[in-house]
C-alpha positions in Angstrom: 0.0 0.0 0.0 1.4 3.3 -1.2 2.1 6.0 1.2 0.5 9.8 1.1 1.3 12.8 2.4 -1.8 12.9 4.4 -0.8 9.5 6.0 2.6 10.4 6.9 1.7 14.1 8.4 -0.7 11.6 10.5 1.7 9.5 11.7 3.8 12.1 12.6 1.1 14.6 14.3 0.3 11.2 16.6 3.9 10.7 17.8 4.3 14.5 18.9 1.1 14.5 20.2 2.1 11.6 22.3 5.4 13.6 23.3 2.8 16.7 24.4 4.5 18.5 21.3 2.3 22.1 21.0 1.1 22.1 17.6 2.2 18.9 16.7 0.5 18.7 13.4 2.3 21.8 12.4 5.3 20.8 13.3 4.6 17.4 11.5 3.9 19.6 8.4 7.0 22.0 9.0 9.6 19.1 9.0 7.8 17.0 5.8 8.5 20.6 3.8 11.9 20.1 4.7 12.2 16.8 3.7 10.3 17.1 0.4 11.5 20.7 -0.5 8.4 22.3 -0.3 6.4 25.3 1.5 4.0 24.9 4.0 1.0 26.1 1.6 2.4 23.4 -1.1 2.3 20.8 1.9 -1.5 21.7 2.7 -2.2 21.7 -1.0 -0.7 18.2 -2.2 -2.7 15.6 0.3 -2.4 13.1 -1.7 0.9 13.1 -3.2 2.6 9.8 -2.4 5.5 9.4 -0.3 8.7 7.2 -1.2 10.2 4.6 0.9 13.2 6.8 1.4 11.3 10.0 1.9 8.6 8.4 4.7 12.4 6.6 6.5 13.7 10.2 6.5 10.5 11.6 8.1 10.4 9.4 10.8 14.3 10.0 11.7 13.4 13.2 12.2 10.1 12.8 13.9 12.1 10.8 16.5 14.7 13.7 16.9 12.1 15.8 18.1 10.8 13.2 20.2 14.3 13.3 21.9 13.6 17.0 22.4 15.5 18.3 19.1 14.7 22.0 18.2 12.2 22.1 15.4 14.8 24.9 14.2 17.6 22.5 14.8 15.9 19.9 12.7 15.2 22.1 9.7 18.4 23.3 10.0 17.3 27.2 9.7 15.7 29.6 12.6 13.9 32.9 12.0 15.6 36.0 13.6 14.3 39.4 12.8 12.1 38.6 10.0 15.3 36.8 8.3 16.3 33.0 8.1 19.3 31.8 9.2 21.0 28.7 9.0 21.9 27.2 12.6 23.0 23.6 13.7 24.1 21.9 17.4 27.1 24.4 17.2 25.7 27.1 17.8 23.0 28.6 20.0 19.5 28.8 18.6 18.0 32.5 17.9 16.2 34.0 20.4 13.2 36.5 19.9 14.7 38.0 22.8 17.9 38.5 21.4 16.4 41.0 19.1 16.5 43.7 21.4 20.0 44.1 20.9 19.2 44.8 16.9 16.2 47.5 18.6 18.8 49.1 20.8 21.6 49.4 18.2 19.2 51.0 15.2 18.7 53.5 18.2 22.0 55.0 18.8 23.0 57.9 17.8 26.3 57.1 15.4 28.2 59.6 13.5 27.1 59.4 10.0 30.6 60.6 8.3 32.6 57.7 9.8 33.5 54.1 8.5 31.5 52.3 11.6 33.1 49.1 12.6 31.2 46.5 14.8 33.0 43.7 16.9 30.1 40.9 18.2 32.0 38.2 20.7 30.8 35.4 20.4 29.2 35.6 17.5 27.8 32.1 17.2 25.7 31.3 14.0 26.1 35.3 13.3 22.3 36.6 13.6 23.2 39.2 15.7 25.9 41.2 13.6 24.6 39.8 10.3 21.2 41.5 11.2 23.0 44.7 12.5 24.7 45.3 9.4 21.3 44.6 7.4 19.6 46.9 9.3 22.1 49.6 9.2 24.3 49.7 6.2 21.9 52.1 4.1 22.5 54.7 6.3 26.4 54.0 7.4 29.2 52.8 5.6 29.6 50.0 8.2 31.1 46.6 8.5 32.7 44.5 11.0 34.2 41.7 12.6 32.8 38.1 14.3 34.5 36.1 16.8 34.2 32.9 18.3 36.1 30.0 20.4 34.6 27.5 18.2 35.4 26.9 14.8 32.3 24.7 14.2 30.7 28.4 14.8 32.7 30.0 12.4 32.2 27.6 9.6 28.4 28.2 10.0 28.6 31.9 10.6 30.9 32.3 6.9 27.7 30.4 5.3 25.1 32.8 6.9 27.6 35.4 5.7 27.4 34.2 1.9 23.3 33.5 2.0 23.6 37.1 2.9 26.0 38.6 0.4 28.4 40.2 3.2 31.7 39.0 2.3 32.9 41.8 1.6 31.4 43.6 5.0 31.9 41.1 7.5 34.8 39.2 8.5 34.8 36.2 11.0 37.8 35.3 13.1 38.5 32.3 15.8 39.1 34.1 19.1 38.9 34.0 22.6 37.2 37.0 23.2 39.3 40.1 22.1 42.8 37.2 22.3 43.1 38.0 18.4 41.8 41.2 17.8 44.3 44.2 17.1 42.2 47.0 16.6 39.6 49.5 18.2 35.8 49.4 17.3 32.9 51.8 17.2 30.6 49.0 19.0 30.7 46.1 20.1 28.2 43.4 21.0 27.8 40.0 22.7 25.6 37.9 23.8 27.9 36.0 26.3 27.1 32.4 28.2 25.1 33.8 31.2 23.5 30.6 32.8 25.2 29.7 36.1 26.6 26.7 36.4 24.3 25.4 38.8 21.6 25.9 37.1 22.6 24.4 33.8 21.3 20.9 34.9 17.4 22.3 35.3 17.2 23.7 31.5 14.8 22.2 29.8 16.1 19.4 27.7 15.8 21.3 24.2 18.5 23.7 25.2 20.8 21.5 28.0 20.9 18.9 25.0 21.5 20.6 22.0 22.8 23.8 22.3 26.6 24.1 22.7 27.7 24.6 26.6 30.1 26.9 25.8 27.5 29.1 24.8 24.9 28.6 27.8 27.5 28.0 31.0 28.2 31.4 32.3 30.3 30.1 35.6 29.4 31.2 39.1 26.2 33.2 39.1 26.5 33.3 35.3 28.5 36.5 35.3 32.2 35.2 34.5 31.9 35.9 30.8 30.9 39.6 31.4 34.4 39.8 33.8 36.1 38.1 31.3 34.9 41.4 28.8 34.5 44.2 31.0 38.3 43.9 31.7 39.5 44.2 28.3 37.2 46.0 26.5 38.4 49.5 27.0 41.5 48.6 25.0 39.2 47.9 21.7 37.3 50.8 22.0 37.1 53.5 19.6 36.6 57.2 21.7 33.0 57.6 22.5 31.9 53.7 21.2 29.4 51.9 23.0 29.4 48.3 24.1 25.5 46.3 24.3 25.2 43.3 26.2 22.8 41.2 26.2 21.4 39.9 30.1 20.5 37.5 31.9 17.7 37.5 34.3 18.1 39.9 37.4 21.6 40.1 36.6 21.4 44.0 35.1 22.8 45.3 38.7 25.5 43.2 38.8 26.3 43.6 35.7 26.9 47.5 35.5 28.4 47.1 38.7 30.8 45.2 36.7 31.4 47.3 33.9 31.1 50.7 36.1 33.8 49.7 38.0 36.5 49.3 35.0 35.2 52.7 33.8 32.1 52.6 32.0 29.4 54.7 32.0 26.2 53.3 31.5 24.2 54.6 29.0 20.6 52.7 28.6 19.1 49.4 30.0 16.3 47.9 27.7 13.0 45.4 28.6 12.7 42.7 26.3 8.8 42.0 25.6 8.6 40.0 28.3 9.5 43.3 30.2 12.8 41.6 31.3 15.6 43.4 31.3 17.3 42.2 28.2 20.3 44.7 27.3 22.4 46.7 28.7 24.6 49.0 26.6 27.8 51.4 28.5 29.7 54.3 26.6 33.3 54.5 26.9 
C-alpha cells in the first residue's frame, strides 16, 4: 500500500502528540517541507501526493529527533531572527526573539554618520546578531565588522550565513577568545555571552541542555564570569565615544553595571525585552 502525504503528516502529528509537542501537526507539516522541499502552503495543497520509501524513512528519523527533544529549528536546519532565516546547527545557540532587542537598541544609537562604523560581536555564534546589525544599518552608514568565536564549528556556519547574505565583503569572522586575536579599536561592540550559572545548567529544559553548545549557555558562578572576562578588556578595543551592548541574563542588570562601572564605563541605557525583562544593557566609553 502506497504512502500519502496525508498518511505520513498523520503518523507524525500522533507521535508528537504523544510527546505533548504544541502544535504537533504543524510541526509534523513544518519538518515534511523540509524533507520534500516544499512550502507549507504546497504541503497543505498536495494531500495526496505519495510518499517514497526513502522520503517516509527520512520523516520518521526526524520525527524521532524531536521526540528526543530536538529543536524544530535545529531539525530544519534554519531559525527565524528578525524577520530573516538563518541557517543554525548543534554548534551554535538557537536565535532567540529576545535577542532582538540588541538589533532594537543598536538602530537606536546615535552614530556619527561621516565615519566608517566598525562592529566587533564576541561570540558571534551562528552570526544573527551582527549579520542582522549590518542589514539593518548599512543604508544609512558605511559600516562593516568583525565576528568572533572560540569555536570553529561556529565560524564555519557563521561564513555560510555570511554568503546567504551577500556580506563578504562587509563582515569578517575570526577564531578568538574573546578580544585574544583582535588588534584593533571598534565603534561598538556586542555579545551575547554564556550567562546561565553553572548550577543551574542541569534544570534547563532538555531542548536547550541537550542541543545547544555549553560553551555558549555556561556562564560560571552566578553566570556572570563571561561579562568579567569582557568588561576587563574592552576599554582597550574601543574606539573614543563607542558603545558596548550586552545582552542579560535574568536579574543580573545590577550586577552587571556594577561590573562594567567599576573598569570605567558609563552606562548609557538598559532595555525590557517583551517580556519586560531586562534584556540589554549597553555602557559608553
Amino acid at each position: 500500500m502506497k504512502t500519502t502525504l496525508k498518511d505520513l503528516l498523520k503518523v507524525g502529528t500522533k507521535f508528537l502528540s504523544s510527546k505533548q509537542v504544541d502544535r504537533p501537526r504543524n510541526e509534523s507539516t513544518l519538518i515534511l517541507s523540509k524533507i520534500l522541499d516544499l512550502d507549507y502552503l504546497e504541503i497543505l495543497l498536495n494531500p495526496n501526493r505519495i510518499i517514497s520509501n526513502k522520503e517516509k524513512n527520512n520523516f520518521l528519523k526526524k520525527i524521532f529527533q524531536r521526540l528526543s527533544s530536538k529543536p524544530i529549528s535545529k531539525i530544519r536546519g534554519y531559525k527565524e531572527f528578525y524577520s530573516r532565516k538563518f541557517y543554525v546547527n548543534c554548534d551554535v545557540l538557537d536565535p532567540r526573539p529576545e535577542s532582538e532587542t540588541i538589533v532594537d537598541v543598536v538602530k537606536g544609537i546615535k552614530f556619527d554618520k561621516n565615519k566608517n562604523l566598525r562592529v566587533l560581536d564576541l561570540g558571534t555564534g551562528s552570526g544573527c546578531l551582527l549579520i542582522s546589525i549590518i542589514m539593518e544599518l548599512k543604508d544609512f552608514f558605511d559600516i562593516s565588522g568583525v565576528g568572533v568565536d572560540i569555536s570553529y564549528q561556529a565560524i564555519d556556519l557563521a561564513k555560510k550565513n555570511i554568503s546567504k547574505f551577500n556580506l563578504q565583503k562587509k563582515l569578517e569572522i575570526k577564531h578568538s577568545n574573546w578580544f585574544s586575536n583582535i588588534y584593533e579599536e571598534f565603534d561598538l561592540i556586542i555579545s551575547n555571552p554564556p550567562y546561565i550559572d553553572t548550577k543551574k545548567i542541569d534544570s534547563l529544559d532538555d531542548d536547550v541542555r541537550m542541543f545547544d553548545p555549553m560553551v555558549s549557555l555556561d556562564g560560571g558562578i552566578a553566570g556572570l564570569k563571561s561579562y568579567k572576562d569582557i568588561s576587563c578588556q574592552a576599554m582597550n578595543f574601543m574606539c573614543k565615544s563607542s558603545y558596548i551592548c550586552l545582552e542579560l541574563g535574568l536579574d543580573q542588570k545590577r550586577f552587571v553595571e556594577s561590573i562594567f562601572v567599576r573598569e570605567g564605563f558609563s552606562k548609557y541605557l538598559v532595555k525590557k525585552d517583551l517580556f519586560n525583562f531586562d534584556r540589554v544593557i549597553v555602557f559608553k566609553k
